[in-house]
VEXDREN-2710 file (C-alpha; in Angstrom, 1 decimal):
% VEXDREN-2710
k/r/px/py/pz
1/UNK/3.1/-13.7/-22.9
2/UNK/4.8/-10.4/-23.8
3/UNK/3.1/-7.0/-23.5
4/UNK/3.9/-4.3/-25.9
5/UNK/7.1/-3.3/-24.6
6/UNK/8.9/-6.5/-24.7
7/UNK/8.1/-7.5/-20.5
8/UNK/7.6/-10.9/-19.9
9/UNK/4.7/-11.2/-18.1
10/UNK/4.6/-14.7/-15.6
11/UNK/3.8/-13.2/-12.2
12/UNK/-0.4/-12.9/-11.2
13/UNK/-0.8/-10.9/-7.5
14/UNK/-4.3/-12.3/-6.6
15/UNK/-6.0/-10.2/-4.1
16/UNK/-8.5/-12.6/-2.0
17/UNK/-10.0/-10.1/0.4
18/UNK/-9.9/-6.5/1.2
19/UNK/-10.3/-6.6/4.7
20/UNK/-7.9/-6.9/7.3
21/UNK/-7.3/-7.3/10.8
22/UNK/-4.9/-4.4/11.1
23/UNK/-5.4/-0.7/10.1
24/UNK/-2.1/0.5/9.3
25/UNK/-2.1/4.1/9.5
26/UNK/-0.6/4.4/5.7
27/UNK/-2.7/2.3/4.3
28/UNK/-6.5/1.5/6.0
29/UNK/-8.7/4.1/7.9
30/UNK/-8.9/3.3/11.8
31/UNK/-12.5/2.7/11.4
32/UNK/-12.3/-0.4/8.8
33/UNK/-13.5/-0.4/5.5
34/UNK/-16.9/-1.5/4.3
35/UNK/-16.7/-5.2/3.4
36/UNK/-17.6/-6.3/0.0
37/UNK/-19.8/-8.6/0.7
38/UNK/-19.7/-12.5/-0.4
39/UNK/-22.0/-12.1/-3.6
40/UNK/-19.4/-9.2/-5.0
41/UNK/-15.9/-11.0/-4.3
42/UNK/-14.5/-14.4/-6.3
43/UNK/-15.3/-17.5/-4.4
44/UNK/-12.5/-19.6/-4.3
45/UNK/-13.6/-21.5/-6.9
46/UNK/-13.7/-18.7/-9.8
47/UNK/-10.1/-17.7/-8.6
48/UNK/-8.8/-21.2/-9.0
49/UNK/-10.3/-21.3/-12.7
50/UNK/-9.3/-18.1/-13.4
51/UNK/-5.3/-18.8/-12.6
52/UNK/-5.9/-22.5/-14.5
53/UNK/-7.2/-19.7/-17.6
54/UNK/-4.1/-17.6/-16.7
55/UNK/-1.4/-20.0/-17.2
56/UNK/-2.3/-21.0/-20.5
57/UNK/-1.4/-17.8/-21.4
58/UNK/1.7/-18.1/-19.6
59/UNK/1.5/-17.3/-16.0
60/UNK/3.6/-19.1/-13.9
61/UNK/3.9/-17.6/-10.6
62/UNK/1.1/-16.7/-8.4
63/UNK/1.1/-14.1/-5.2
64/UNK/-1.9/-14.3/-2.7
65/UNK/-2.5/-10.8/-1.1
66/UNK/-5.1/-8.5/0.5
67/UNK/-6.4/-7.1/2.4
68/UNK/-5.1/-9.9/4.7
69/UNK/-5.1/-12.7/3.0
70/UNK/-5.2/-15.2/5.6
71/UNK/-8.5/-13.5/7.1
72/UNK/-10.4/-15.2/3.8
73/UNK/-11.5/-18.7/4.6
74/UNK/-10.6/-22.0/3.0
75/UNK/-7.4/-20.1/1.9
76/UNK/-5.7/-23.6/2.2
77/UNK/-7.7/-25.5/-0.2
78/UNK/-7.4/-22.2/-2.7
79/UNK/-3.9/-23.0/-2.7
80/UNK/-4.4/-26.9/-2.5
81/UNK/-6.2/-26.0/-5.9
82/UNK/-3.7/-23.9/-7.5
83/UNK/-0.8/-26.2/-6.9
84/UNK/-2.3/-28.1/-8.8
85/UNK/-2.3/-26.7/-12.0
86/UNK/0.4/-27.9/-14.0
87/UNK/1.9/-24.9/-15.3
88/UNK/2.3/-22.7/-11.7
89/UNK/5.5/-23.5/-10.2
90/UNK/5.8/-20.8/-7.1
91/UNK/3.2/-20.3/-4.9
92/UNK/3.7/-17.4/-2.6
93/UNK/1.7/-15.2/-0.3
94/UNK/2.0/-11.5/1.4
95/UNK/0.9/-11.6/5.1
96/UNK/1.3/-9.1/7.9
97/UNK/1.8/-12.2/10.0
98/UNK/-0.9/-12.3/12.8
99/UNK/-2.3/-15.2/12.0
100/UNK/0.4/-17.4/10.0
101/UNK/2.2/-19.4/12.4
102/UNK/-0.6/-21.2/13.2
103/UNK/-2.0/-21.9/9.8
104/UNK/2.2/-22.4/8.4
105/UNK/2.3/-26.1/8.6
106/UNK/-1.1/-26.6/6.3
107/UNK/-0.3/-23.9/4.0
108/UNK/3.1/-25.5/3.6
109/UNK/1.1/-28.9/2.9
110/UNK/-1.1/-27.2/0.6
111/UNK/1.9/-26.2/-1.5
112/UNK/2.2/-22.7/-0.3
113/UNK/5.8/-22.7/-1.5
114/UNK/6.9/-18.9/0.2
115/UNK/6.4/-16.0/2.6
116/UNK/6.9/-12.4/2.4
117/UNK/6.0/-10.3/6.0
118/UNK/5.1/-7.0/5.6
119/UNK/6.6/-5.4/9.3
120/UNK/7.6/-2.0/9.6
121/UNK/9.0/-1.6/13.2
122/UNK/10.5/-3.9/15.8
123/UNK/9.8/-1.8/18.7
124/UNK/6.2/-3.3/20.5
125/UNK/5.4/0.4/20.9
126/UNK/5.9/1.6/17.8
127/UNK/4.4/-1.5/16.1
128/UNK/1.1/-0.4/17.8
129/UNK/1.2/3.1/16.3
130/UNK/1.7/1.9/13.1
131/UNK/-1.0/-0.9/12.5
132/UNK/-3.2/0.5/14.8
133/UNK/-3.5/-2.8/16.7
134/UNK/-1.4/-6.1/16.7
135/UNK/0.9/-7.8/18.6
136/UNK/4.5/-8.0/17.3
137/UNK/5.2/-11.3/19.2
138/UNK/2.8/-13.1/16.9
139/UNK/5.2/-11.5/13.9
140/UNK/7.9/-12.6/15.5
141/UNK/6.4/-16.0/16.1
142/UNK/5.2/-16.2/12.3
143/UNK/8.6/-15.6/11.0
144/UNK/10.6/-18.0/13.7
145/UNK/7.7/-20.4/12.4
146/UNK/8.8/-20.0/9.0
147/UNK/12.5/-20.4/9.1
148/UNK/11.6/-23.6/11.1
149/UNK/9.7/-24.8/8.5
150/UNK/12.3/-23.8/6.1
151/UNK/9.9/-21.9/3.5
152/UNK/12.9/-19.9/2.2
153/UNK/13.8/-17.1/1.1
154/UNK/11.5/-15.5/3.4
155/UNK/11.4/-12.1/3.0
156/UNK/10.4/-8.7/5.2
157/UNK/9.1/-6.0/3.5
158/UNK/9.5/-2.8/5.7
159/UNK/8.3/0.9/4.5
160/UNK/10.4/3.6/5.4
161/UNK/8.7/6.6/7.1
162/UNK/10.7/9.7/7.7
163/UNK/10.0/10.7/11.6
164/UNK/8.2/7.2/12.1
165/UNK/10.7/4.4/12.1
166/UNK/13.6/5.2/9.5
167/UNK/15.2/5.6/13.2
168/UNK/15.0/1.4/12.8
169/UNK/16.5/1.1/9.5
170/UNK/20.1/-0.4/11.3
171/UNK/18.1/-2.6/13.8
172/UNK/16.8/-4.3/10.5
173/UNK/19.8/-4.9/9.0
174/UNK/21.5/-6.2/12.3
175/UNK/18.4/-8.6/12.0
176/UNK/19.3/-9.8/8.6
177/UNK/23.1/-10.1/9.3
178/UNK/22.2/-12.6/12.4
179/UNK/19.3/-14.5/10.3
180/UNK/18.7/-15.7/7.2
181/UNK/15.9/-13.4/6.1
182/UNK/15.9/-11.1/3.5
183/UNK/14.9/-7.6/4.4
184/UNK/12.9/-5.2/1.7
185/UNK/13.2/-1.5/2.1
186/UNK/10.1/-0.1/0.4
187/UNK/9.6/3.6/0.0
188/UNK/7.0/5.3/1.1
189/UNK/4.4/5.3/-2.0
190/UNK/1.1/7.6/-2.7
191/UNK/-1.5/4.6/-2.7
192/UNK/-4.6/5.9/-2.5
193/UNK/-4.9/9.4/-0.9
194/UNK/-4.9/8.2/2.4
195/UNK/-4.0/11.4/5.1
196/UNK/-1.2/9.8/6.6
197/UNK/0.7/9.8/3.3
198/UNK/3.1/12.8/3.1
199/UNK/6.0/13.6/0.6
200/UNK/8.4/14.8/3.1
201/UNK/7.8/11.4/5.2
202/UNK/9.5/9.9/1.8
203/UNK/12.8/8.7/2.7
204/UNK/14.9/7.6/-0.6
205/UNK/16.7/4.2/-1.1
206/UNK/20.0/6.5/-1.9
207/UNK/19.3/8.1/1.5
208/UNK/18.6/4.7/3.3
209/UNK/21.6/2.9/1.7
210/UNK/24.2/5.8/2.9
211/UNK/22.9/5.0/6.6
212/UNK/23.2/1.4/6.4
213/UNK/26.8/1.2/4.5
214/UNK/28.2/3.6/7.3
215/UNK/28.2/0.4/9.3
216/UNK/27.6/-2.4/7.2
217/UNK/29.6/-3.3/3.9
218/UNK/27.3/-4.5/1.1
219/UNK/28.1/-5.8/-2.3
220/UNK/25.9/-7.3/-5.1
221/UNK/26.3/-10.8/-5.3
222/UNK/22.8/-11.9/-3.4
223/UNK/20.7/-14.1/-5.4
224/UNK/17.1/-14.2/-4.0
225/UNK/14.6/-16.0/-5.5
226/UNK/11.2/-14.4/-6.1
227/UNK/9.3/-12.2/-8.8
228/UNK/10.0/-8.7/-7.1
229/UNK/11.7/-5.6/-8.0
230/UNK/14.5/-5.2/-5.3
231/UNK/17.9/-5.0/-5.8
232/UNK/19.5/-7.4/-3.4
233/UNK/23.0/-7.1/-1.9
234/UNK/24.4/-9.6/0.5
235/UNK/26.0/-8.2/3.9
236/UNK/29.5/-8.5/4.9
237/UNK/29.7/-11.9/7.0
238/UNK/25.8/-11.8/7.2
239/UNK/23.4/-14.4/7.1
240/UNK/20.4/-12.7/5.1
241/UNK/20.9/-9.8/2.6
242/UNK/19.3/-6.4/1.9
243/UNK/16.9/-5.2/-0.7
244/UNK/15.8/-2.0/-2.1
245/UNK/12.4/-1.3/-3.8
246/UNK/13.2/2.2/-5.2
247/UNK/9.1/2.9/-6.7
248/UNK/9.2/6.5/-6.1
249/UNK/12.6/7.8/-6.6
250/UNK/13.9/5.3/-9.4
251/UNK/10.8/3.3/-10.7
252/UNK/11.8/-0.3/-11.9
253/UNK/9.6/-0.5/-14.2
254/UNK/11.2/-1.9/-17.4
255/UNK/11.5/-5.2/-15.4
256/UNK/8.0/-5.4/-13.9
257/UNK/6.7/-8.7/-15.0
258/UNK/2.8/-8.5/-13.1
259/UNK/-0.6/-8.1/-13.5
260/UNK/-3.0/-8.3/-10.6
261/UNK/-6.6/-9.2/-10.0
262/UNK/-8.9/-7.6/-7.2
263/UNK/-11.1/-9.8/-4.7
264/UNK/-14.0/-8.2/-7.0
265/UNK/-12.4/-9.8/-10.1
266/UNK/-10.9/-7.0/-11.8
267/UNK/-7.7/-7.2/-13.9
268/UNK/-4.9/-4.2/-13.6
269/UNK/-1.7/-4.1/-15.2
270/UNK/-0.5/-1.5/-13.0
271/UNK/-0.8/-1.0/-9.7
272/UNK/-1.2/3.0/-10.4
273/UNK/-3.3/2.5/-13.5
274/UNK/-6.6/3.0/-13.7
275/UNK/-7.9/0.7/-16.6
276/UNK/-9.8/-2.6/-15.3
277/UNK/-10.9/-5.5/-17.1
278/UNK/-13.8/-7.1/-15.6
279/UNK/-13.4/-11.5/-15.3
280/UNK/-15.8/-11.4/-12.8
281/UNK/-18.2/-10.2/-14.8
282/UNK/-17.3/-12.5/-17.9
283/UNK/-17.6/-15.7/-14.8
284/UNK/-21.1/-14.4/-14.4
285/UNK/-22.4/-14.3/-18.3
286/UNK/-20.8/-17.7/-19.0
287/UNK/-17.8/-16.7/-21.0
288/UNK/-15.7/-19.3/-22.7
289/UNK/-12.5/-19.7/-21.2
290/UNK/-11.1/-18.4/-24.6
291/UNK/-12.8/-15.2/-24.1
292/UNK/-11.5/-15.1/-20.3
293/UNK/-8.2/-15.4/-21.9
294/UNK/-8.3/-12.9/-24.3
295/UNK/-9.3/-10.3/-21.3
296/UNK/-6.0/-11.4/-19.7
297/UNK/-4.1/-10.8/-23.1
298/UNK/-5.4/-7.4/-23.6
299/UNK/-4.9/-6.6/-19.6
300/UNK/-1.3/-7.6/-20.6
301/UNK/-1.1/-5.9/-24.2
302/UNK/-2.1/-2.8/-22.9
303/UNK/0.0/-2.5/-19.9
304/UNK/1.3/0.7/-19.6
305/UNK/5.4/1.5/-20.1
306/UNK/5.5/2.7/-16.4
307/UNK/3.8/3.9/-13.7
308/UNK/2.7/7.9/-13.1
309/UNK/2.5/7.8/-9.2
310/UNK/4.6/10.9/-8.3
311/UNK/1.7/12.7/-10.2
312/UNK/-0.4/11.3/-7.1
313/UNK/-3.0/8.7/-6.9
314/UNK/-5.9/11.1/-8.8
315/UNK/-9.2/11.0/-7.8
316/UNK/-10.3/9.0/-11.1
317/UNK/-8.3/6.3/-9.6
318/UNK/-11.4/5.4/-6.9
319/UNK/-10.0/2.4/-5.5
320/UNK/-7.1/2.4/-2.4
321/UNK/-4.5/-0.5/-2.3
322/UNK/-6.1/-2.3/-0.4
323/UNK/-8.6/-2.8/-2.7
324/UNK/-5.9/-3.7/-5.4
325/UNK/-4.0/-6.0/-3.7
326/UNK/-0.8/-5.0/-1.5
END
């Protein structure tokens, strides 16, 4: 399915939950969020028939987020269901990792097929500024869990905050030259007005790749699979490589090949747009599948060329990310 600009669009984020058991200062207020509520979020069944309607229109790869995704219950038979749609041949899923090393061998069972890690320090102190709570030894546990179980590449996606841990940016890549894991540098993004959010805490991927190749050599060569918009380089003698996700300073979007849908069953073709296209509703007055489809096809039609985030979030835009899906 291509949108109006020639992007081929395979790749569904699937947000299952907005809450979270961490309150990461950049992204949830310290005093939670108010929770949906089980009568205004899919059940696992309508996301499962939604994706089946999604990939006869060509989706092939399928992201579960949040929220936290593994805070939603039954997530294992959700992705029991999913596998076994004919058509969706990567199953992945964005966790903060608290809970995943225990859950790893089912989800792998299920046919959870890989693992991304959002972690943004690997300092116990600093850890606990960031997300508010946690414990970075069940990260570290989550990750050792994965490699074990071999659900490669995994990848960590780490957000660089001027002040706040760009101090850690080397201790990263040290980590990815002794490992096999693929680290992410993400820069700091507007998404959704929230306080802690400030321009001059914005530290570019030119910036963070002078630090890095003052000690480390890097050349382009890495070839990562996955449906994200990093550009990958492997590390001199290195067992991992490093990525940059550039959404603020150079936006990638001419390659983006997504569309997500929120816990309440909205479609968005951008994560900064602020159109919506409303499945959940369609679920609830008995729409055909046909018609379901159709409201995929325009959410992909109708995609916009790229995003407009450096204009800021705008307070049309209501919703925060994690209501979208991170």
């Amino acid at each position: 399915m291509f949108d109006s600009y020639a992007r081929n669009i395979d790749y569904l984020r699937v947000s299952v939950t907005n809450r979270c058991n961490l309150r990461c200062k950049y992204c949830m207020p310290e005093e939670g969020i108010e929770d949906l509520g089980h009568d205004n979020i899919l059940s696992l069944e309508e996301i499962a028939h939604l994706v089946r309607v999604a990939a006869r229109i060509g989706i092939q790869k399928v992201r579960l987020t949040g929220g936290e995704p593994l805070v939603r219950r039954n997530i294992t038979k959700l992705i029991a269901d999913i596998a076994q749609i004919p058509k969706i041949n990567d199953i992945a899923i964005t966790t903060n990792g608290m809970l995943f090393a225990d859950m790893a061998e089912e989800l792998k069972a299920a046919g959870l097929t890989r693992v991304n890690f959002s972690l943004d320090s690997l300092d116990e102190d600093k850890f606990k500024y960031i997300t508010s709570r946690g414990n970075l030894s069940e990260v570290v546990r989550s990750i050792s869990k994965a490699l074990e179980l071999g659900m490669v590449p995994i990848k960590i996606n780490t957000v660089v905050m001027k002040g706040i841990n760009d101090d850690e940016i080397l201790d990263f890549v040290e980590l990815a030259q002794k490992m096999p894991l693929h680290i992410r540098f993400i820069e700091f993004m507007p998404v959704g007005d929230i306080p802690f959010y400030k321009a001059d805490r914005v530290v570019t991927v030119s910036e963070i790749r002078e630090r890095i190749e003052q000690k480390y050599e890097l050349y382009k060569g890495a070839n990562v699979q996955g449906n994200g918009p990093a550009k990958s380089y492997q590390i001199r003698g290195g067992m991992g490589s490093v990525g940059f996700i550039s959404a603020m300073s150079d936006h990638f979007c001419g390659e983006c090949n997504r569309i997500r849908m929120t816990a309440d069953g909205k479609l968005r073709s951008c994560l900064f747009g602020k159109q919506e296209f409303n499945v959940k509703l369609a679920l609830q007055n008995h729409a055909s599948d046909e018609i379901i489809a159709e409201l995929f096809s325009k959410a992909i039609r109708e995609k916009p060329n790229r995003h407009h985030m450096n204009e800021g979030w705008g307070a049309d835009n209501k919703r925060k990310m994690y209501q979208i899906g991170g």
